[in-house]
C-alpha positions as CSV (number, residue, x, y, z in Angstrom):
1,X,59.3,62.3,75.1
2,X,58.4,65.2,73.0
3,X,55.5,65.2,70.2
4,X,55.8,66.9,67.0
5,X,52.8,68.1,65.1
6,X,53.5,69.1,61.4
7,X,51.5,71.3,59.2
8,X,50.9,70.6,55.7
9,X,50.5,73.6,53.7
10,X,49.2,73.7,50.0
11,X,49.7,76.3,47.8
12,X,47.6,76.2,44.5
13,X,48.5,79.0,41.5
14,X,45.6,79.5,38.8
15,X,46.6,80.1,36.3
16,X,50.0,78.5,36.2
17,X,52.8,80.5,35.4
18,X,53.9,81.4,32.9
19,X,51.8,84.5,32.6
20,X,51.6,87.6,30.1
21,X,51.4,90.8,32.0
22,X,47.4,91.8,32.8
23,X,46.2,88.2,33.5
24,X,44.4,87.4,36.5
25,X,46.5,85.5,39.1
26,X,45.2,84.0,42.0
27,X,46.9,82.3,44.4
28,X,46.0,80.8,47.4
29,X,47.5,78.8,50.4
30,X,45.7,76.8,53.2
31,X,46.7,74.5,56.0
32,X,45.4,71.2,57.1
33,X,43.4,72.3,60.6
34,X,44.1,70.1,63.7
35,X,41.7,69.4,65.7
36,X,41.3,71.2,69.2
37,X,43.8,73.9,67.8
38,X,43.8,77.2,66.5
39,X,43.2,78.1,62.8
40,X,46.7,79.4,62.0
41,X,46.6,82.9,60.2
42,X,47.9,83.1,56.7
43,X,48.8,85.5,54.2
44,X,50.9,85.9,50.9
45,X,54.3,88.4,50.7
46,X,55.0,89.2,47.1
47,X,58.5,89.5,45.4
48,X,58.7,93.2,46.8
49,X,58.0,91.8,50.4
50,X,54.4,93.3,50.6
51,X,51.9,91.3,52.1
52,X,48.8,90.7,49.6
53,X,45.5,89.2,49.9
54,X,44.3,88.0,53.3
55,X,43.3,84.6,54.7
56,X,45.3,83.0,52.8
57,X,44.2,83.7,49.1
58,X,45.3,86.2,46.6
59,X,44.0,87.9,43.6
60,X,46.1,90.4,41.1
61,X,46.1,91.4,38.0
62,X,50.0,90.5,36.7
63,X,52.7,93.0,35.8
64,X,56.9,92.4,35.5
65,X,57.0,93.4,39.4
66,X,54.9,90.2,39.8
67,X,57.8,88.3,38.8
68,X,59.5,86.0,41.1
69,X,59.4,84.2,44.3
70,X,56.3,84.3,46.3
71,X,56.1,83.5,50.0
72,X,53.1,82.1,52.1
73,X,53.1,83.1,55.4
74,X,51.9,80.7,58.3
75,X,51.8,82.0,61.8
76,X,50.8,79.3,64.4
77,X,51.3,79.7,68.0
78,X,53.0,83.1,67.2
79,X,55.9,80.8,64.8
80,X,55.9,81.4,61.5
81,X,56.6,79.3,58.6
82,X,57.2,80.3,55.0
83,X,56.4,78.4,52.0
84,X,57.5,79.4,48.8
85,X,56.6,79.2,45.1
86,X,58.2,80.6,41.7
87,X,55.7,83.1,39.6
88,X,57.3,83.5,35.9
89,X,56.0,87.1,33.8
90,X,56.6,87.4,30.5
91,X,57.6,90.7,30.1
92,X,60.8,93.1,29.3
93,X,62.9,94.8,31.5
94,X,62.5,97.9,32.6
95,X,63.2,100.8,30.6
96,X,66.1,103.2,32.2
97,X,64.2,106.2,34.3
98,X,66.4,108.8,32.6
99,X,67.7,109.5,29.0
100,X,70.8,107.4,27.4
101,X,73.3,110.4,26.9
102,X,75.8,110.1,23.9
103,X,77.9,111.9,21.2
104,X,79.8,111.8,18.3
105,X,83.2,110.7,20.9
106,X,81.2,108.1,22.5
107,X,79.2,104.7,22.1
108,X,75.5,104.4,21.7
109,X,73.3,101.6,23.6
110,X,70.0,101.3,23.8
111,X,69.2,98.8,26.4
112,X,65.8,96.3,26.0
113,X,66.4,92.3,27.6
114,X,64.0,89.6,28.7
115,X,64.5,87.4,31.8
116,X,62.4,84.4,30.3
117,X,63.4,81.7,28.0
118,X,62.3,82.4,24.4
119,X,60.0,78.9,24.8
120,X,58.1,80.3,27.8
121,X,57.2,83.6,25.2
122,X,56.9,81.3,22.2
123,X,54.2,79.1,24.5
124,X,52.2,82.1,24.7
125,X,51.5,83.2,21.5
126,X,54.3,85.4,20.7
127,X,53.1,87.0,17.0
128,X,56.2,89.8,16.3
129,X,59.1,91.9,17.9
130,X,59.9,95.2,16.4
131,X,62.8,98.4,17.3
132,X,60.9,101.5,16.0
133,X,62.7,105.3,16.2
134,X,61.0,108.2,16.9
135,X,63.0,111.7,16.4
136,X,63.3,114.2,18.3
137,X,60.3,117.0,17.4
138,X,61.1,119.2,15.0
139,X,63.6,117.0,13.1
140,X,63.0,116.6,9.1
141,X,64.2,112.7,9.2
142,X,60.9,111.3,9.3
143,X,58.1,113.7,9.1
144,X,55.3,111.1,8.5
145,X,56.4,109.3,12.3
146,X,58.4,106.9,13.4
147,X,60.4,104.6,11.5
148,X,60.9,100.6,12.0
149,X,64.5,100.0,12.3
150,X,64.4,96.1,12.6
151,X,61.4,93.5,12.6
152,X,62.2,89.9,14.5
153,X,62.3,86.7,12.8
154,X,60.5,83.6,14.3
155,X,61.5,81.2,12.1
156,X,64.1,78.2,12.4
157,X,66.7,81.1,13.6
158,X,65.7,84.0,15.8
159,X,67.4,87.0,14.5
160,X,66.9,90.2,14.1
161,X,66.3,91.6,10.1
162,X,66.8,95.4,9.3
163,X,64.8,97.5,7.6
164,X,66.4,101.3,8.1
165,X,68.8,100.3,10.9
166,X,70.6,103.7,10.9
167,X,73.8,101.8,11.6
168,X,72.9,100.3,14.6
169,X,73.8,96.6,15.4
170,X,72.2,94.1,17.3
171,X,73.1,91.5,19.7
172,X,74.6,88.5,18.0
173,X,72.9,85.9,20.5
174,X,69.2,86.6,20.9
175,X,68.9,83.8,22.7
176,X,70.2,84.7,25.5
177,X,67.5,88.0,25.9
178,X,69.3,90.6,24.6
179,X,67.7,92.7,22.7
180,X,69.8,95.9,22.9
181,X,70.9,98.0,19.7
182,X,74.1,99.5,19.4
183,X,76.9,101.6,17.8
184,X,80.4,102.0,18.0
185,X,79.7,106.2,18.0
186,X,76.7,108.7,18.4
187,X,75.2,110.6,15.2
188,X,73.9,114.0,15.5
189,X,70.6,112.9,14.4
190,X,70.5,110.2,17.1
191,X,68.0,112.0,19.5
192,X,64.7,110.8,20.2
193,X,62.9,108.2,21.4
194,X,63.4,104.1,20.3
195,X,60.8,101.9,20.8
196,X,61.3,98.1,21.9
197,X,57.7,95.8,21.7
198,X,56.9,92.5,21.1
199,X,53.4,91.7,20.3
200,X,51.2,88.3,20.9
201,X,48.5,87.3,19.5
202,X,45.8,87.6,22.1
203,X,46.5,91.4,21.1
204,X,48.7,92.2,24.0
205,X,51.7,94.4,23.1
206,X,55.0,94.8,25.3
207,X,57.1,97.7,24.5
208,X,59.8,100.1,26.3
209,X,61.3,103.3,25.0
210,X,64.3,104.6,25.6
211,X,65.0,108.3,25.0
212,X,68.2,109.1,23.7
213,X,69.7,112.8,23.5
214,X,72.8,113.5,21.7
215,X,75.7,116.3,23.2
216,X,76.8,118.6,20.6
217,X,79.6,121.2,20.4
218,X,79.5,123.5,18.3
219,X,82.0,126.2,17.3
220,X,82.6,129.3,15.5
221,X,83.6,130.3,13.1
222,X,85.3,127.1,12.7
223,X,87.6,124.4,13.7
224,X,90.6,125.8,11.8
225,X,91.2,129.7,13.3
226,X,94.3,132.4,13.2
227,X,95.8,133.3,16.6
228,X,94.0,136.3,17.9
229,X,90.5,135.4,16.3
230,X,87.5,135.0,18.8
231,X,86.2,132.0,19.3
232,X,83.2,130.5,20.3
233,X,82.1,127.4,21.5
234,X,78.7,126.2,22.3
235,X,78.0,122.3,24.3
236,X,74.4,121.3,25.0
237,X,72.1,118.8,23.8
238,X,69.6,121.5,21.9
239,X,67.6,122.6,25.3
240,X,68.2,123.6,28.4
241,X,70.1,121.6,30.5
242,X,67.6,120.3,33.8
243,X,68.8,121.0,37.2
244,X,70.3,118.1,38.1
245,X,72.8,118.2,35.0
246,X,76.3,120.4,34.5
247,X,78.5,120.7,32.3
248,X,82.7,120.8,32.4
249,X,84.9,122.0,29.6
250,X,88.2,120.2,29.7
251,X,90.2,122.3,27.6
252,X,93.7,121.2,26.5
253,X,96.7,120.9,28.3
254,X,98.6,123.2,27.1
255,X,96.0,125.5,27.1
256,X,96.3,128.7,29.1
257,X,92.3,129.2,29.5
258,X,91.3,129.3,32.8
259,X,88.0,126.7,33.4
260,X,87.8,126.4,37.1
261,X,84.0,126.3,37.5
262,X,82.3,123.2,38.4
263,X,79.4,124.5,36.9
264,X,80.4,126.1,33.3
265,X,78.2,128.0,31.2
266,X,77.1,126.3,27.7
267,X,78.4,129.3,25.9
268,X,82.3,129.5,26.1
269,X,84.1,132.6,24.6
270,X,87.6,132.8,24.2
271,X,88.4,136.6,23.0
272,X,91.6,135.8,21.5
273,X,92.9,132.2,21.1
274,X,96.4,131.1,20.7
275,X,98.7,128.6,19.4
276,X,98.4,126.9,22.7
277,X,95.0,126.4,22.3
278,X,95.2,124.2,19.8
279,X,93.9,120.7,20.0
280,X,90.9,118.4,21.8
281,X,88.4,120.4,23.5
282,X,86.0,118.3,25.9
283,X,82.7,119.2,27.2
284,X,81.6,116.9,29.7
285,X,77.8,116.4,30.8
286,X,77.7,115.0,34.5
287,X,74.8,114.0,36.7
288,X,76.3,114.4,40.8
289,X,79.6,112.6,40.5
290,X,78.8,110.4,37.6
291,X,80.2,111.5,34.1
292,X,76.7,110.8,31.5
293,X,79.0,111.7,28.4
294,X,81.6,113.5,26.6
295,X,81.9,115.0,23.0
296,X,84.9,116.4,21.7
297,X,85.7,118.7,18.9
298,X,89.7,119.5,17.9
299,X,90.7,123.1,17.2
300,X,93.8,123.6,15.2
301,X,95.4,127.6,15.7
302,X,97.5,129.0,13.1
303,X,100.3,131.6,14.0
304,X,99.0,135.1,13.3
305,X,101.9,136.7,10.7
306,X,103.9,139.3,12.1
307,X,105.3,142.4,10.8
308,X,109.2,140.6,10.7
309,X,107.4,137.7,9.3
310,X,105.8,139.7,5.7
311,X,109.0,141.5,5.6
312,X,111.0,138.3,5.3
313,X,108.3,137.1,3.1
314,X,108.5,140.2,0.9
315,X,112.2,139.9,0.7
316,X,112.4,136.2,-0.2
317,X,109.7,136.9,-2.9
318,X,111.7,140.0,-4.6
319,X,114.9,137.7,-3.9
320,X,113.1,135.0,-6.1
321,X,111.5,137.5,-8.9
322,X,115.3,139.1,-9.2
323,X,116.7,135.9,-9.8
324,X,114.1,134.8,-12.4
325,X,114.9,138.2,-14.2
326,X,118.8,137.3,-14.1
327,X,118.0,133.7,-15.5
328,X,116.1,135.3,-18.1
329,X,118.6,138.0,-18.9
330,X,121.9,135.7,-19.4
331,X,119.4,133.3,-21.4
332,X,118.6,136.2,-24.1
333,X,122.4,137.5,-24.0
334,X,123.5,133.7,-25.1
335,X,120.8,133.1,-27.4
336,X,122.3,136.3,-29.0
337,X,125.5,135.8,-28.6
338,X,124.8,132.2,-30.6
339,X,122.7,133.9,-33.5
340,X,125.9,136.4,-34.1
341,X,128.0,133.5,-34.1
342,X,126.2,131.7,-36.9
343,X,126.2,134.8,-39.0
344,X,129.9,136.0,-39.5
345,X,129.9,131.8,-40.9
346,X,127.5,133.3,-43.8
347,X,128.8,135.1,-46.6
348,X,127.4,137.1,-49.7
349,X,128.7,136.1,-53.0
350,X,129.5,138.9,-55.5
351,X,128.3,136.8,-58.5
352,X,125.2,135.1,-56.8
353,X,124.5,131.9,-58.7
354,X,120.6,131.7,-59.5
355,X,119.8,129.9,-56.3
356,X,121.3,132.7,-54.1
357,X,123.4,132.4,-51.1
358,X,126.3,129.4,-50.7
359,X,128.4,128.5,-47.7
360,X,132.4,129.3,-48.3
C-alpha cells in the first residue's frame, strides 16, 4: 500500500496582469505545510529562466522582459515541482539593435508591433499613438525638429491618419499589432531616426526608434559619359562605414573592370570606361555574410568618334550640301527657261493702241 501526500501550492499576483511597464509586481507562492515535515523551499524563475525573489515572494518593477510565463519552484525532499502562471505587459516590441539599411533599389520598413490585444491597452488608459521622423543632423527638411508623420485614431475604427507621411504606408490591419510603416522604395532624404510611442493617460509613454540610413551612389560627371571619359563613382551612406560593414561593387556583366576585393573601397575610379561598361552598377552593403542592401545606378557609354568616323561624316555632309546646290541650280535654270518661254509669246505692236501691249 503506498500513501500519497499532495501539496497545494497557491500563487497570488498583485496587481493582476495586465500591467503597463514600471508598475510594481509582486508575486508570491506558498505551500500548505504538513505537519511533522519539512518546510519545502520555494522560489520564482522569470520568463528569462532567472530565479527572483526568495522564499517564495517576488517584488519587481515591470518591463516587456517581464512578459510571459512565470514558474514557481517547489523543492520538497530534493523533487521539485513547478507551478506556472501567465504575466501580460503592455508594451512594444523591441526596437531592432542596429540601423534599417535601404536605397533608392530597395524597400523601406520600419518595424514597431504589440503582442497584446488592443482591449488589454484600451483597459489601461491608452490616450494616443503617434510615428514621429527625425532627420539625420544637418539635413534642411525640418530644422525646427522632428515631424509627426501619422497620429492614431481611437474611435469606432482604429486606423492610422496622416499628417506628413512622406509616402510611407501603414499596415492595413491594426488589429492585429502591426504598427510598421512602409514603402515600396527608399528616398534619399530617408535617414534618420522614426519614432513609434503610444501614450496613456496616467502619463506613461511607450516609444521605439528605429534609425534608418540610406545607401547612395553617386557618380561623376554623370550617368550618360563618352568612351574614354573617367569616371567616378562614389557608394556610402554619408559617413564612414563602421567596422563590421563592407561594401561590394557588382559591376555589369559585360563589363571588363576587374572588382575582386571582398572588401572595396567607397571611391571607385575607372580611368577610361567603355562601351562595355554600360549598364547597372551595384554597390552592395554587407554585414558578415548577410547582404543589408543594395542601390544601383545605370551608366549608359557612348562610342568615342573616330578619325574614319568624322571623315565619313564630313563626306556625307558635303555629299548632302552638293546635292542641295544641284536641286537649287536645275530649279533656277527651269524657272528661266519658263520666263523665256512666256516672252517670245509677247509681241510689240508698231501702232500701239492707247492701252499698250496686245496678245497676237
Amino acid at each position: 500500500m503506498r500513501t500519497y501526500r499532495i501539496l497545494k501550492v497557491n500563487v497570488t499576483l498583485n496587481p493582476p496582469s495586465p500591467l503597463l511597464p514600471e508598475e510594481t509586481l509582486t508575486l508570491i507562492c506558498n505551500v500548505e505545510s504538513l505537519r511533522g515535515q519539512k518546510k519545502p523551499e520555494i522560489h520564482w524563475l522569470n520568463p528569462q529562466s532567472r530565479q527572483v525573489g526568495s522564499k517564495g515572494s517576488a517584488t519587481v518593477k515591470v518591463t516587456g522582459q517581464h512578459n510571459g510565463q512565470w514558474t514557481c519552484v517547489v523543492t520538497n525532499n530534493k523533487k521539485e515541482h513547478h507551478a506556472t502562471v501567465s504575466v501580460t505587459v503592455v508594451d512594444l516590441s523591441p526596437a531592432p539593435t542596429s540601423p534599417q539599411y535601404t536605397s533608392k533599389s530597395c524597400p523601406l520598413t520600419i518595424p514597431c508591433s504589440i503582442h497584446v490585444s488592443w482591449d488589454q491597452i484600451k483597459a489601461k488608459g491608452i490616450q494616443e499613438g503617434n510615428w514621429h521622423f527625425i532627420p539625420k543632423p544637418g539635413s534642411s527638411l525640418t530644422p525646427h525638429g522632428s515631424q509627426r508623420l501619422f497620429s492614431l485614431s481611437l474611435e469606432d475604427k482604429l486606423a492610422w491618419k496622416a499628417d506628413q507621411n512622406r509616402g510611407l504606408t501603414t499596415a492595413s490591419d491594426l488589429t492585429k499589432g502591426n504598427l510598421s510603416l512602409m514603402r515600396k522604395q527608399g528616398r534619399e532624404d530617408d535617414s534618420g531616426d522614426y519614432v513609434c510611442s503610444l501614450n496613456f493617460k496616467n502619463g506613461l509613454t511607450l516609444n521605439r526608434t528605429v534609425q534608418v540610413k540610406v545607401l547612395q551612389i553617386i557618380s561623376s560627371p554623370g550617368t550618360e559619359l563618352i568612351s574614354g571619359q573617367q569616371l567616378n563613382l562614389t557608394c556610402g551612406l554619408g559617413h564612414p562605414l563602421p567596422s563590421d560593414l563592407k561594401l561590394r561593387w557588382v559591376p555589369p556583366e559585360q563589363s571588363s573592370s576587374s572588382l575582386t576585393s571582398d572588401r572595396l573601397p567607397a571611391h571607385l575610379t575607372i580611368p577610361e570606361v567603355g562601351s562595355e561598361d554600360s549598364g547597372k552598377w551595384r554597390c552592395e552593403l554587407w554585414r558578415s555574410d548577410t547582404r543589408l542592401t543594395s542601390a544601383d545606378i545605370t551608366l549608359k557609354i557612348e562610342p568615342r568618334l573616330s578619325v574614319w568616323m568624322i571623315v565619313i561624316i564630313c563626306s556625307i555632309t558635303a555629299i548632302v550640301i552638293l546635292l542641295i546646290l544641284i536641286f537649287v541650280c536645275i530649279a533656277y535654270r527651269r524657272r528661266q527657261r519658263r520666263m523665256r518661254h512666256l516672252g517670245h509669246r509677247i509681241c510689240h505692236c508698231k501702232t500701239p493702241k492707247p492701252k499698250g501691249f496686245y496678245r497676237t
